[in-house]
C-alpha positions in Angstrom: -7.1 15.8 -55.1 -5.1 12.9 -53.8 -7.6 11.2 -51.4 -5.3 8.9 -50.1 -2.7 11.7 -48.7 -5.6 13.4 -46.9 -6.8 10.0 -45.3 -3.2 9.7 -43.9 -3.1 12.9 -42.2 -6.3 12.6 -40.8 -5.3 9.4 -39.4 -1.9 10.7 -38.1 -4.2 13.3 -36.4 -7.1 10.9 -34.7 -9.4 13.4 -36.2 -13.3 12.5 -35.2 -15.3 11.4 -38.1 -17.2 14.8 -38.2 -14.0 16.0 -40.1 -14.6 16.0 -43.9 -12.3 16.4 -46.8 -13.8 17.5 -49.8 -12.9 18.4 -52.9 -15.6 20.6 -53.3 -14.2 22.6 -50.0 -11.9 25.7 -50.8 -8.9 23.7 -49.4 -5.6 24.4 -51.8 -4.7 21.9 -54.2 -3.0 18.8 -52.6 -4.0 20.2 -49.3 -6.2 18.9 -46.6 -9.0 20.9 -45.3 -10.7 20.2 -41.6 -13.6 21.9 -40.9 -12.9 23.8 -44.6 -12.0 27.2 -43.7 -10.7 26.7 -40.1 -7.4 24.3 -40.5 -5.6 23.7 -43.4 -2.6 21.0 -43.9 -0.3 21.6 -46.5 2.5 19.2 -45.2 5.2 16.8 -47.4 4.2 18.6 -50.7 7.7 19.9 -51.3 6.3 23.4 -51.3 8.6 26.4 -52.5 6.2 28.7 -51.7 2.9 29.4 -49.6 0.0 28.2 -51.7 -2.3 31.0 -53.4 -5.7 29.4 -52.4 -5.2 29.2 -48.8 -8.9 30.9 -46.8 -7.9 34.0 -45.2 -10.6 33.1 -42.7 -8.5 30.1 -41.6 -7.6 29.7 -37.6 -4.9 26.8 -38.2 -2.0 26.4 -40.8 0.5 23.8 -41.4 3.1 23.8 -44.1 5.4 21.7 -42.4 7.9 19.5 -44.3 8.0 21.6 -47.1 10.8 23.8 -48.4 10.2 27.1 -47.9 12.6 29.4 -47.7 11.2 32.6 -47.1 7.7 33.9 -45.9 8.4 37.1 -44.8 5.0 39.5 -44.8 2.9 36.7 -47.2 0.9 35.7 -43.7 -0.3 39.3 -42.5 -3.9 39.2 -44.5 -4.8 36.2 -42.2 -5.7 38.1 -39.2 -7.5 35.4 -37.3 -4.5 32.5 -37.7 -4.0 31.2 -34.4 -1.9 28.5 -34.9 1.1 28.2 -37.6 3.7 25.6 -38.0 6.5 26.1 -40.9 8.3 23.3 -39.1 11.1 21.4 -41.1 11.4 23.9 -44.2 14.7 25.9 -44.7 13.8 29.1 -43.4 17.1 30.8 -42.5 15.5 33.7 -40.4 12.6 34.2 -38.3 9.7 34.9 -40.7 8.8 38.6 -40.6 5.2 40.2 -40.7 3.0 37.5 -38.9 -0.2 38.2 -38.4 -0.7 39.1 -34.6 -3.6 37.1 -33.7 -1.1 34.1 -33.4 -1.0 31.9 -30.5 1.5 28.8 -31.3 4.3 29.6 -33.3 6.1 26.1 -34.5 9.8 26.8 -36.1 11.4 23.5 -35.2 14.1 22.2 -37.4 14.9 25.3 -39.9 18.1 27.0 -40.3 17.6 30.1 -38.4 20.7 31.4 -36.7 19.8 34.5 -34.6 16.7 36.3 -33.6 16.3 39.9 -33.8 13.8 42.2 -31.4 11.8 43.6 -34.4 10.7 40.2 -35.8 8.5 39.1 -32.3 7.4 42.7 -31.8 3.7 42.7 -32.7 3.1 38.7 -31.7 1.8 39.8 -28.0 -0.4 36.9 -28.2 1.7 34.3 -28.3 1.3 31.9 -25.9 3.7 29.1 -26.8 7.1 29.5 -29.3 8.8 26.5 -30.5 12.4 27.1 -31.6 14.2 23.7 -31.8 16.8 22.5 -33.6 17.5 25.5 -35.1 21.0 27.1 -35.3 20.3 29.9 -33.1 23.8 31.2 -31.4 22.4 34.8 -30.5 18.8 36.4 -29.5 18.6 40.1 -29.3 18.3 41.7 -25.7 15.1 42.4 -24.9 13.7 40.3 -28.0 11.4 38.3 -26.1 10.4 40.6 -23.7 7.0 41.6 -25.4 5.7 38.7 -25.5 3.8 39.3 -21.6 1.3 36.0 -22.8 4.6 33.0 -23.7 4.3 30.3 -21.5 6.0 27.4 -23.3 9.2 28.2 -24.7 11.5 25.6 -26.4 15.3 26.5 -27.6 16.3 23.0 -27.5 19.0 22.2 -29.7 20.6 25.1 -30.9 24.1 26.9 -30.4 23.1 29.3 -27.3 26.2 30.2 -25.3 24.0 31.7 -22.6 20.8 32.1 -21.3 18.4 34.8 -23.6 18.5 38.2 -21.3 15.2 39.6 -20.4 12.7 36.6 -21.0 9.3 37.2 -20.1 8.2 36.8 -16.5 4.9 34.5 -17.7 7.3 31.6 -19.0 5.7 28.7 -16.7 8.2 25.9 -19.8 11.5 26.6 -20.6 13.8 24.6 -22.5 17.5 25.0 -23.4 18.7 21.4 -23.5 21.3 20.7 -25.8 22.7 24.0 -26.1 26.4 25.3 -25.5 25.6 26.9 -22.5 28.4 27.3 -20.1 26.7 29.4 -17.1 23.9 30.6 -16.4 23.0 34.2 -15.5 21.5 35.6 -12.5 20.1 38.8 -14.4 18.7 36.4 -16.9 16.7 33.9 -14.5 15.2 36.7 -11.8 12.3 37.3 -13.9 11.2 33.6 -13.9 8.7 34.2 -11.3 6.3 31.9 -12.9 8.6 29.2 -14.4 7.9 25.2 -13.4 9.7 23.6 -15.4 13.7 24.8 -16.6 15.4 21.9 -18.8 18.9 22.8 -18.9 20.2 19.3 -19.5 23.1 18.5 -22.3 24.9 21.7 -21.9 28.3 23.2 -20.6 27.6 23.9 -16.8 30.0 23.4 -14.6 29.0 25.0 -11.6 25.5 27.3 -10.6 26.0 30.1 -9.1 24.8 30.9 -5.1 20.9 31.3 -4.7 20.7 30.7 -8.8 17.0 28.8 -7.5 16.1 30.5 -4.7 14.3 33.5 -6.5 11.9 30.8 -8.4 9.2 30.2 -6.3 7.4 27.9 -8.3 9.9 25.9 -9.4 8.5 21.8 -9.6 11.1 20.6 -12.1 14.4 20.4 -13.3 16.8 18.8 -15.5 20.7 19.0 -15.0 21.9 15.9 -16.0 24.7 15.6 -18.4 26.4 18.5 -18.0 30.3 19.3 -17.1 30.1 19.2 -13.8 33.1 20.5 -11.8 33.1 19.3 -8.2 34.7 21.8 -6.4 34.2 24.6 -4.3 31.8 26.4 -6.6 29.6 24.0 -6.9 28.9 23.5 -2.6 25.8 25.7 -3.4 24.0 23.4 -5.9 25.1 20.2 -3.7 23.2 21.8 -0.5 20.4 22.5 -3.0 20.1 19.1 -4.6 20.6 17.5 -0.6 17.5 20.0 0.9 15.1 17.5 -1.5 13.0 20.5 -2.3 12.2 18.9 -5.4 11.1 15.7 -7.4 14.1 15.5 -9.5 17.2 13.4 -11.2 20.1 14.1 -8.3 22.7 11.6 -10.5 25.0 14.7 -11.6 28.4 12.8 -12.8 31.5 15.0 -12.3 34.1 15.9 -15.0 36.4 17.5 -12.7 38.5 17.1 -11.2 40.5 14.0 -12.5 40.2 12.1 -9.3 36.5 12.9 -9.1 35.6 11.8 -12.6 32.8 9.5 -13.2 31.4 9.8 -9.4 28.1 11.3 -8.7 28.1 14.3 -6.9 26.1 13.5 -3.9 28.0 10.2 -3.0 30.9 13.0 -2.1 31.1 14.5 1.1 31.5 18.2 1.5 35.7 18.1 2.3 36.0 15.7 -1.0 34.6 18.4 -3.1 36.4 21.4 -1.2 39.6 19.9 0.5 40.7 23.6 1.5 37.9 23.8 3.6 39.2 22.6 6.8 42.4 24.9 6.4 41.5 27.7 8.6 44.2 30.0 7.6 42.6 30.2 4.1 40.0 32.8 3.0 36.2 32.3 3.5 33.6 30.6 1.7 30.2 31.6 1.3 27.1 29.0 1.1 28.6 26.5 3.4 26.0 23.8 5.0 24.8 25.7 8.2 26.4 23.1 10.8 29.9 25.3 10.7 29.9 27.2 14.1 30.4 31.3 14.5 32.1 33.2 16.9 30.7 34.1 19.5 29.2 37.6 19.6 30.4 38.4 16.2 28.4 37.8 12.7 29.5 35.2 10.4 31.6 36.6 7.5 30.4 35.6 4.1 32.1 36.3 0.9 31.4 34.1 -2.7 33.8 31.8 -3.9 35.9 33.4 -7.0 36.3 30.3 -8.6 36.1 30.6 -12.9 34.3 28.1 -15.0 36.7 28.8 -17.4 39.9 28.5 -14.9 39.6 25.2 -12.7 43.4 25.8 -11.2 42.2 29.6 -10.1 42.1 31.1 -6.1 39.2 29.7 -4.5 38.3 31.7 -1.7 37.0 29.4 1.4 35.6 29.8 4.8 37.9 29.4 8.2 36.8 26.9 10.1 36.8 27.6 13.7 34.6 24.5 15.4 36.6 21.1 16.7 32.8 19.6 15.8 32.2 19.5 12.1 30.5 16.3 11.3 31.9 15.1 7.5 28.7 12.5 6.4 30.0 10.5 4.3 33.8 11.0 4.7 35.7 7.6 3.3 38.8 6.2 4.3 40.9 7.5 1.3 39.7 11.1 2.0 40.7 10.6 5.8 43.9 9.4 4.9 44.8 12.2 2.5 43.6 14.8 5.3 46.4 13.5 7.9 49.3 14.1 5.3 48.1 18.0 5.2 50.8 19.7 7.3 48.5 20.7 10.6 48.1 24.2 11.2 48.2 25.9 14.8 45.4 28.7 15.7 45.3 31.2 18.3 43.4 31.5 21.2 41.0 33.6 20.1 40.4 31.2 16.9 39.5 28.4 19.3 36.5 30.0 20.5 33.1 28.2 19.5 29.9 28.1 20.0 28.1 24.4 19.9 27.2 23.1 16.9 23.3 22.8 16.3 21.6 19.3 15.5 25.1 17.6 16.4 24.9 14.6 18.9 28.0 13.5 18.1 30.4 13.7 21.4 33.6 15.8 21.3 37.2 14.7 21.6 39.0 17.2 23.5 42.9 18.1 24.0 42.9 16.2 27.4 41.4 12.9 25.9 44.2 10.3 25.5 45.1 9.0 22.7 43.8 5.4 23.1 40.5 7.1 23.8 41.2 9.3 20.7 42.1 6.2 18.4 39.0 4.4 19.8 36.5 6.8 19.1 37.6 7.8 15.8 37.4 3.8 14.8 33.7 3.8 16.0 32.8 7.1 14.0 34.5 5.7 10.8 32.3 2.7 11.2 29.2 4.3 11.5 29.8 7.0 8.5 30.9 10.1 10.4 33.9 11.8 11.0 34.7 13.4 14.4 37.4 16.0 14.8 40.7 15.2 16.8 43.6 16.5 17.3 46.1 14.1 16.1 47.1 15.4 12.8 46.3 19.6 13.6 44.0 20.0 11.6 41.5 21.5 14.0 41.8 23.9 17.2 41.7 22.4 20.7 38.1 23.1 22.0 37.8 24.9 25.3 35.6 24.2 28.1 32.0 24.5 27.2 29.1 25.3 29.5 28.3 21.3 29.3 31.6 20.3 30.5 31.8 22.7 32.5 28.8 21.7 34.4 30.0 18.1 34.4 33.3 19.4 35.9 31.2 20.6 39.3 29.3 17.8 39.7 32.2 15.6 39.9 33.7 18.1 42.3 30.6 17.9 44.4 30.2 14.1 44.7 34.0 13.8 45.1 34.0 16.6 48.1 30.9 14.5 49.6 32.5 11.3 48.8 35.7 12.7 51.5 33.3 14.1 54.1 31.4 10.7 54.1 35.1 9.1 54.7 36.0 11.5 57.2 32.9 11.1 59.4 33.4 7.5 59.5 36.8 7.4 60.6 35.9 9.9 63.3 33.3 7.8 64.5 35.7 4.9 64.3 38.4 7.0 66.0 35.8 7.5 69.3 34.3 3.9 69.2 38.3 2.9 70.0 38.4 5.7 72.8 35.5 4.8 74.1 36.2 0.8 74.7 40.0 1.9 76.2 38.1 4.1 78.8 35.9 1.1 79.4 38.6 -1.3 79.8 40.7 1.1 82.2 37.9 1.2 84.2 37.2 -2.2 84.8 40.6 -2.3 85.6 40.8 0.1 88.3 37.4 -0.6 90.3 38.0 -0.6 93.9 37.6 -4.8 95.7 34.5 -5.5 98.3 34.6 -4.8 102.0 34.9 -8.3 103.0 37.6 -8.9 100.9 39.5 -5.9 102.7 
């Protein structure tokens, strides 16, 4: 037995010294036994086949780095293996007839291309599946749906167009980086009750679809980075998402699309940069917008999903008509302000001008009657400061009618003006009989009658 191949592995494996190989153990030829009869490593041999000798008492198996090719029902007399690796061999197929006492499955790096339902079937006890770097382009509905024990499951690096339908509600790990994934399914993600942690990095996305997080309460991470991302109306949902900070995660999306927004992250953009239609009232609704656009009053906001196509970025986008003069744009640049006052302006009716006040919006109001020095003035100040306040100069929004604020500011300044007069009118009154009083005075000093002596 080559001692010097079992001292390596045990030293990869920063095994305790109560480990012995011996070759007295019943360990298979070239093999490493730890605690003989428990795990056996059978790794880098160049193995065609499973070896003869192996204990069927043994808990732990590895015959990684090997070249196996197929081990289809030699592993069902071990029923107490827990753990099994066949990692890097040349298995083109998941291996039938394992034994269903095992726990961790390793598969990395074979040559398996699809995954049927009858090949997990009796593994109920699995807890964790490894899968990467496979060639996997298709799993069988319903294929991993048995396994009610899989927390940690890896599909990293394979040829998945989708997400696998029907995965197991106790998944807590799931990883499809590096996939060809173009969209991900709604179907496919409610049972994720459990998941923490979806890696859906290196993949096709260009867009997720509205509430596509929302039904995963326990949810703590999440990778999205280098993806297509398209940043356009359909993707409004995952930009509220990524802004509410709900979780500890890499916000730096890059956009693909469209060419003017290539190579800029997605949450430097401001919300009429990714959806320029939005402030076109005429146009169909949007659903998902950021909470700040007003409703009519007495009537419930209308709410329809955008029918925007990954596969079509020139389609119909439906979007939402704006009706409130007081949207607040964040982080709306000069460029984008400029490209907004060459859109032709569009007039609105009177019923369309009817708003409710925004919540959470301190921002003052420019109305129709403001002039346009006031108008220029204040739209200067809000460009400094890194908001955009509505006006009227180039149509694009309705003329706001009097709210209960102004309204209230309206009568005051008709009560202090009205007691402003009355205060003038009283003085000039008593003015008026201060003047007729000293001519009655002066008259009659005028006309008092001389002495007696005198006359």
């Amino acid at each position: 037995m080559p001692w010097s191949g079992c001292y390596s592995v045990l030293l990869a494996l920063s095994v305790c010294p109560l480990v012995v190989c011996l070759p007295s153990s019943p360990c298979p030829p070239g093999c490493c036994c730890i605690h003989p009869g428990r795990l056996v490593l059978c790794e880098s041999l160049g193995l065609r086949s499973l070896p003869g000798s192996v204990p069927l008492g043994t808990s732990g198996l590895s015959v990684a780095r090997n070249q196996l090719c197929n081990v289809d029902h030699l592993l069902g007399p071990f029923s107490g293996l827990q753990e099994l690796s066949l990692r890097h061999n040349r298995l083109a197929r998941f291996p039938r007839g394992l034994p269903p006492s095992l726990e961790t499955l390793q598969l990395q790096e074979n040559r398996i291309t699809y995954i049927t339902a009858g090949a997990l079937r009796h593994l109920g006890n699995l807890t964790r599946l490894d899968l990467e770097d496979n060639r996997i382009r298709a799993i069988q509905p319903a294929a991993l749906w048995g396994l009610s024990r899989l927390q940690v499951l890896s599909l990293k690096g394979n040829q998945l167009i989708g997400l696998p339908a029907k995965l197991p509600s106790s998944l807590t790990y799931l990883d499809l980086s590096a996939n060809c994934i173009s969209a991900l399914d709604l179907l496919s993600m409610s049972p994720l009750v459990n998941l923490q942690t979806f890696k859906i990095n290196s993949n096709c996305l260009r867009s997720v679809p509205e509430s596509a997080f929302d039904g995963l309460p326990r949810l703590r991470s999440v990778d999205l980075a280098d993806n297509l991302w398209a940043c356009e109306c359909d993707i409004l949902y995952l930009y509220r998402w990524l802004l509410s900070g709900r979780l500890r995660m890499a916000t730096d999306l890059v956009c693909t699309e469209p060419f003017h927004l290539a190579h800029r992250l997605l949450l430097n953009l401001s919300v009429v940069a990714i959806c320029p239609r939005i402030l076109k009232p005429n146009e169909p609704e949007l659903t998902g917008l950021p909470s700040r656009l007003d409703k009519t009053p007495g009537k419930s906001p209308k709410k329809t999903s955008c029918t925007g196509n990954n596969n079509n970025t020139n389609g119909d986008v439906s979007l939402t008509r704006v009706y409130s003069p007081h949207i607040s744009l964040e982080t709306l640049s000069y460029e984008e302000c400029l490209s907004l006052n060459l859109s032709p302006s569009v007039e609105l009716t009177d019923e369309e001008r009817l708003t409710t006040p925004v919540p959470g919006e301190d921002s003052p109001v420019l109305g129709s009657t403001a002039g346009q020095d006031a108008s220029t003035n204040n739209l200067s100040s809000a460009q400094e400061s890194g908001s955009y306040l509505s006006t009227n100069k180039a149509g694009y929004l309705p003329t706001p009618g009097p709210g209960p604020e102004a309204e209230a500011l309206y009568n005051s300044v008709v009560v202090i003006a009205l007691l402003a007069l009355l205060c003038v009118l009283v003085a000039l009154t008593m003015f008026g009989m201060l003047i007729v009083l000293k001519k009655t005075l002066d008259r009659q000093r005028r006309v008092a009658p001389l002495p007696q002596s005198q006359s």
